[in-house]
N, CA, C and O atoms as CSV, one atom per row, in Angstrom:
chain,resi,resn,atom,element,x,y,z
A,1,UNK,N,N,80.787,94.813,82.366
A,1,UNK,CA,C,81.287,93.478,82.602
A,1,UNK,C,C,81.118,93.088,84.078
A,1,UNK,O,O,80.702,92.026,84.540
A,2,UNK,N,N,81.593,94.337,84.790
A,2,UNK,CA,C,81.370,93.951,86.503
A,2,UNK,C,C,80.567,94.740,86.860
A,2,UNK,O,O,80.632,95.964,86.740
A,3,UNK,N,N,79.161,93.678,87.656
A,3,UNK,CA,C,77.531,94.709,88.158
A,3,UNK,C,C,78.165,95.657,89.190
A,3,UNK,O,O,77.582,96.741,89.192
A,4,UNK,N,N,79.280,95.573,90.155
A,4,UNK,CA,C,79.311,96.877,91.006
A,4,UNK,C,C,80.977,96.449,91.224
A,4,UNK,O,O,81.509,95.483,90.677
A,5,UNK,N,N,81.600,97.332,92.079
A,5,UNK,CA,C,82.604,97.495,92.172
A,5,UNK,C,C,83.332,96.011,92.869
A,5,UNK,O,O,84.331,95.468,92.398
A,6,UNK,N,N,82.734,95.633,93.825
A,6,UNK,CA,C,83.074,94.166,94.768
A,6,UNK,C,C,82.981,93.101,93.584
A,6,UNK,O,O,83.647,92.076,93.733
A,7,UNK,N,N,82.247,93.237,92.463
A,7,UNK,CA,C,82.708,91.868,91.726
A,7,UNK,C,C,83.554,91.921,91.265
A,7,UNK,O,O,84.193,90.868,91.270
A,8,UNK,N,N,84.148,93.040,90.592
A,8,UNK,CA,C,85.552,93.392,90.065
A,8,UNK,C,C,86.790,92.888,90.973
A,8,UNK,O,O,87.586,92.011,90.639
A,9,UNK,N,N,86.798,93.672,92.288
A,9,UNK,CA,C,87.697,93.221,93.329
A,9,UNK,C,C,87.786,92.012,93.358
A,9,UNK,O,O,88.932,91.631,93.597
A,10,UNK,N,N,86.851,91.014,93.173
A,10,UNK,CA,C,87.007,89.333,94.030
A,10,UNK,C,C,87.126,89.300,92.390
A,10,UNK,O,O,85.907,89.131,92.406
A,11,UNK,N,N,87.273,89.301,91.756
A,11,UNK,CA,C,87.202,89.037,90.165
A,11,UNK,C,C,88.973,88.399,89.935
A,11,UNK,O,O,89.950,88.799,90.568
A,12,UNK,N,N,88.966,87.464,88.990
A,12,UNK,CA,C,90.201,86.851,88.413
A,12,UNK,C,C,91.322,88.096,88.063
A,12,UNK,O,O,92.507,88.143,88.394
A,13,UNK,N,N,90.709,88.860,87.456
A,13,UNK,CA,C,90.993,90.020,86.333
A,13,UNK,C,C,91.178,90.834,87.901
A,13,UNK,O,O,90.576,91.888,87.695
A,14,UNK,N,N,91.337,90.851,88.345
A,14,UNK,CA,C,91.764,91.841,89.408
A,14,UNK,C,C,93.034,90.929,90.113
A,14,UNK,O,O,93.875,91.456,90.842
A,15,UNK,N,N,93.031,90.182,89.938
A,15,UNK,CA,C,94.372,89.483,90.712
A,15,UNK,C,C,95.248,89.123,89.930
A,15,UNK,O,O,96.382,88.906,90.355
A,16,UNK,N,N,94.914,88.963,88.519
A,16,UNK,CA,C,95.804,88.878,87.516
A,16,UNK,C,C,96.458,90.551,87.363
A,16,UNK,O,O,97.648,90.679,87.652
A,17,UNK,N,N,95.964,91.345,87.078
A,17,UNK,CA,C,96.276,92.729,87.236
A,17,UNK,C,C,97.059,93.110,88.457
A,17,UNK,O,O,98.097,93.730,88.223
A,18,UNK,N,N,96.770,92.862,89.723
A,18,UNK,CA,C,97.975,93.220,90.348
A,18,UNK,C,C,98.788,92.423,90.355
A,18,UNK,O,O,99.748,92.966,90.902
A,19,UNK,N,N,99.194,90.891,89.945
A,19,UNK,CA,C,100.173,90.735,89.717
A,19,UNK,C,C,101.033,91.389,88.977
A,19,UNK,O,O,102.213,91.519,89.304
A,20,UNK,N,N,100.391,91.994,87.619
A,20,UNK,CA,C,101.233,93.121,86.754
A,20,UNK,C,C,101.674,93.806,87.758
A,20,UNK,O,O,102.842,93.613,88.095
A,21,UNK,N,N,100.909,94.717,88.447
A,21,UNK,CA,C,101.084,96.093,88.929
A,21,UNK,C,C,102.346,95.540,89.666
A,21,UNK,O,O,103.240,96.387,89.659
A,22,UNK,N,N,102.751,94.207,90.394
A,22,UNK,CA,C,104.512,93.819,90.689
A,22,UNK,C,C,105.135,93.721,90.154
A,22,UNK,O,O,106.244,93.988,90.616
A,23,UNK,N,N,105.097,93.421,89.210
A,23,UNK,CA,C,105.852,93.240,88.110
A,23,UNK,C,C,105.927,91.631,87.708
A,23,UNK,O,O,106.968,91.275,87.156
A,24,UNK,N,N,105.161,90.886,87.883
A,24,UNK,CA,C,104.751,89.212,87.515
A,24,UNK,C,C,103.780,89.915,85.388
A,24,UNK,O,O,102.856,90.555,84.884
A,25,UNK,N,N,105.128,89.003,85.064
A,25,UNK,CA,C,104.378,88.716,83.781
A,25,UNK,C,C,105.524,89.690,82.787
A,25,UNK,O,O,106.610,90.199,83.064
A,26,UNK,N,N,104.758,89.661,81.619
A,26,UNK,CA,C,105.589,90.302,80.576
A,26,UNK,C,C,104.399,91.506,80.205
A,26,UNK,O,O,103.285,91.633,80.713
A,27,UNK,N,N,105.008,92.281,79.206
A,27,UNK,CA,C,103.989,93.081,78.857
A,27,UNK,C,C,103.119,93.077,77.761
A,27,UNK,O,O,102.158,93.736,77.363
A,28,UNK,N,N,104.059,91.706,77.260
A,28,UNK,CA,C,103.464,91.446,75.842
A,28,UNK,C,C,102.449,90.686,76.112
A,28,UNK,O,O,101.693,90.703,75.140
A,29,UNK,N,N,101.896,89.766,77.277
A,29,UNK,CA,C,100.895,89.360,77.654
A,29,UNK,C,C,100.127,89.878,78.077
A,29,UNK,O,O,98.928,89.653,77.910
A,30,UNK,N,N,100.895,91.190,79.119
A,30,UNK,CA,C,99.261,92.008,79.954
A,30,UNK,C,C,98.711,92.760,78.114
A,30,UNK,O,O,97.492,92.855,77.976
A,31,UNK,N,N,99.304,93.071,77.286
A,31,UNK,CA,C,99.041,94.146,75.887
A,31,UNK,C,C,98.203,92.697,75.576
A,31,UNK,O,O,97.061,93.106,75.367
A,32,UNK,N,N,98.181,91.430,75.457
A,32,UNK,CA,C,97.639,90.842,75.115
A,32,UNK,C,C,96.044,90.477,75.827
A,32,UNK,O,O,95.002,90.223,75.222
A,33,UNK,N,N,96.173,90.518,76.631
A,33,UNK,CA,C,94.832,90.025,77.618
A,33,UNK,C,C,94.267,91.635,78.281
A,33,UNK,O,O,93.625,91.589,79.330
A,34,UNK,N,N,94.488,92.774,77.746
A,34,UNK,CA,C,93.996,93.803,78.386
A,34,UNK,C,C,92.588,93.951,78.122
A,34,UNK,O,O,91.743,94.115,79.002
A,35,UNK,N,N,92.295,93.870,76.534
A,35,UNK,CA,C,90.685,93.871,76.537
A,35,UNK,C,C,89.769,93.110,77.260
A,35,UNK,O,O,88.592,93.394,77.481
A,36,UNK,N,N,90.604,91.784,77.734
A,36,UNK,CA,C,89.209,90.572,78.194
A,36,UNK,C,C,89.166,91.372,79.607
A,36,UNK,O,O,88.111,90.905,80.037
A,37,UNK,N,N,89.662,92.368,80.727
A,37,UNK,CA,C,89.957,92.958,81.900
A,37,UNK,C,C,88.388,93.503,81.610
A,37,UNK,O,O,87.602,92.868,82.313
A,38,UNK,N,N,87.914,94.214,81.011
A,38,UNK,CA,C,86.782,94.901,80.862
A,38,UNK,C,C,87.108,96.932,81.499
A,38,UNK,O,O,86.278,97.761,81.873
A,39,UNK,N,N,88.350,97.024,81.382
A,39,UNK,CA,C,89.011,97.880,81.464
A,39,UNK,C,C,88.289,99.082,80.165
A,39,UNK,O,O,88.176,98.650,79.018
A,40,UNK,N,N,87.879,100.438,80.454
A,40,UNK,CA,C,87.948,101.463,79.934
A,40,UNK,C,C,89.282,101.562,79.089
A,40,UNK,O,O,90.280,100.977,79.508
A,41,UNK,N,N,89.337,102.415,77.699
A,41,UNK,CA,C,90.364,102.813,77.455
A,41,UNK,C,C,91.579,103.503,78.106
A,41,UNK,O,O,92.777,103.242,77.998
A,42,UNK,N,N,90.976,104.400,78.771
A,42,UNK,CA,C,91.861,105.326,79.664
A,42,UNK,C,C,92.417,104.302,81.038
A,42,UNK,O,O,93.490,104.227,81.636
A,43,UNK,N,N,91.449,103.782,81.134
A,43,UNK,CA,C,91.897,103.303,82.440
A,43,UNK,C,C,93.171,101.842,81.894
A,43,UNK,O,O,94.163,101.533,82.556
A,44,UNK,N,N,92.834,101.314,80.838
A,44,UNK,CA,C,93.882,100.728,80.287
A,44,UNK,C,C,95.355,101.354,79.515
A,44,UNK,O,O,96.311,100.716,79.074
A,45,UNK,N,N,95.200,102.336,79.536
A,45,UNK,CA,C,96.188,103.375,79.097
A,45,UNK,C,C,97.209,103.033,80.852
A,45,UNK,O,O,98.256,102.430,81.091
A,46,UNK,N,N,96.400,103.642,81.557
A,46,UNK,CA,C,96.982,104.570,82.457
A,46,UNK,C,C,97.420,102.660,83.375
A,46,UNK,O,O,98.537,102.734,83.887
A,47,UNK,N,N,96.873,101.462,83.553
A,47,UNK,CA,C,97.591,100.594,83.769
A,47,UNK,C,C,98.969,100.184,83.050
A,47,UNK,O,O,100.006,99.863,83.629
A,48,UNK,N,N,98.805,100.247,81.973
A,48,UNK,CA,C,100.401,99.745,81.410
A,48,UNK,C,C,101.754,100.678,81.423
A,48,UNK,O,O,102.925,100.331,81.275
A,49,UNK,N,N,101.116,102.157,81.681
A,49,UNK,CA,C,101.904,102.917,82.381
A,49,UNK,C,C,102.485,102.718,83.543
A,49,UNK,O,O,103.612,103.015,83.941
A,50,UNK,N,N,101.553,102.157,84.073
A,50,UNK,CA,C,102.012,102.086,85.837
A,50,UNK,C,C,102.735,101.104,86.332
A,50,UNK,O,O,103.443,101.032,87.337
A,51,UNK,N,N,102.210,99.647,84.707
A,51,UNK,CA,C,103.074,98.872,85.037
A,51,UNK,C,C,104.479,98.630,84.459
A,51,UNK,O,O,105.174,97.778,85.013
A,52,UNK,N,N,104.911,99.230,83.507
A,52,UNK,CA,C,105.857,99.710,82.945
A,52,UNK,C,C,106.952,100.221,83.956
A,52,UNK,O,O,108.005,99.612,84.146
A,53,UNK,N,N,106.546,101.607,84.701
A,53,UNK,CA,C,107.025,102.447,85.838
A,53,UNK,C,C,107.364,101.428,87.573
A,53,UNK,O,O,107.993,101.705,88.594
A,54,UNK,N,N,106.836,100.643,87.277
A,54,UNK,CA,C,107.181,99.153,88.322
A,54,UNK,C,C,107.865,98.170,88.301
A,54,UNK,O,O,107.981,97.249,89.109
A,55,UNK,N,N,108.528,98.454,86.949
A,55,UNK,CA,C,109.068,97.321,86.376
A,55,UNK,C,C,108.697,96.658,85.381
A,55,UNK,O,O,109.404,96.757,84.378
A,56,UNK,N,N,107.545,95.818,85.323
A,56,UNK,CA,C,106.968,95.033,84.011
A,56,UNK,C,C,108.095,95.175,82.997
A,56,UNK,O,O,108.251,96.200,82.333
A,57,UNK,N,N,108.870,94.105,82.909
A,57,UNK,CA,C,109.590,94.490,81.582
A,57,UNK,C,C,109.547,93.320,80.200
A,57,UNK,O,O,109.285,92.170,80.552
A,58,UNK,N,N,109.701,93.462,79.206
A,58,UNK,CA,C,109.643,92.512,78.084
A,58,UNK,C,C,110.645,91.445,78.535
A,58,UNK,O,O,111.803,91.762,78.806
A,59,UNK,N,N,110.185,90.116,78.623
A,59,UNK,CA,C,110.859,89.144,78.633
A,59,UNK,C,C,111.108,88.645,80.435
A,59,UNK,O,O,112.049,88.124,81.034
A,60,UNK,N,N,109.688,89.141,80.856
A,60,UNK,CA,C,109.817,88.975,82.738
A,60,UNK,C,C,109.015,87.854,83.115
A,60,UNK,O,O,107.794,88.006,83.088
A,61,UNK,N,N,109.472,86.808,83.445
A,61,UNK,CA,C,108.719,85.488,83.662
A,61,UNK,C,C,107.564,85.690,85.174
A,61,UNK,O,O,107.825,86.144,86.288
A,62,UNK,N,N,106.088,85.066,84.536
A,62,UNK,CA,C,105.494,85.099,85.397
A,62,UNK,C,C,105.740,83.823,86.357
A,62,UNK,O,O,105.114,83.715,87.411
């Protein structure tokens, strides 16, 4: 989805994602929009973990 690592970074999907990683949003939305990220399995595993462990909680207004 992203030709090298810098398009990812300046990428939407990277700023939407660390907003998760603060805890902006719910989880039922990041579980919702995780595939369009272009995220690996694992590596989508191991985000909703992290954002979970940060807070992210069900019912957290972005």
């Amino acid at each position: 989805m992203y030709p090298n690592d810098n398009d990812f970074m300046n990428s939407t999907a990277a700023a939407r994602l660390n907003g998760y990683l603060e805890g902006y949003g719910t989880l039922e939305v990041l579980q919702a929009e995780l595939d369009s990220y272009g995220l690996s399995p694992g590596a989508s595993k191991r985000l909703l973990n992290i954002a979970k462990r940060r807070g992210l909680t069900p019912g957290c207004k972005l």
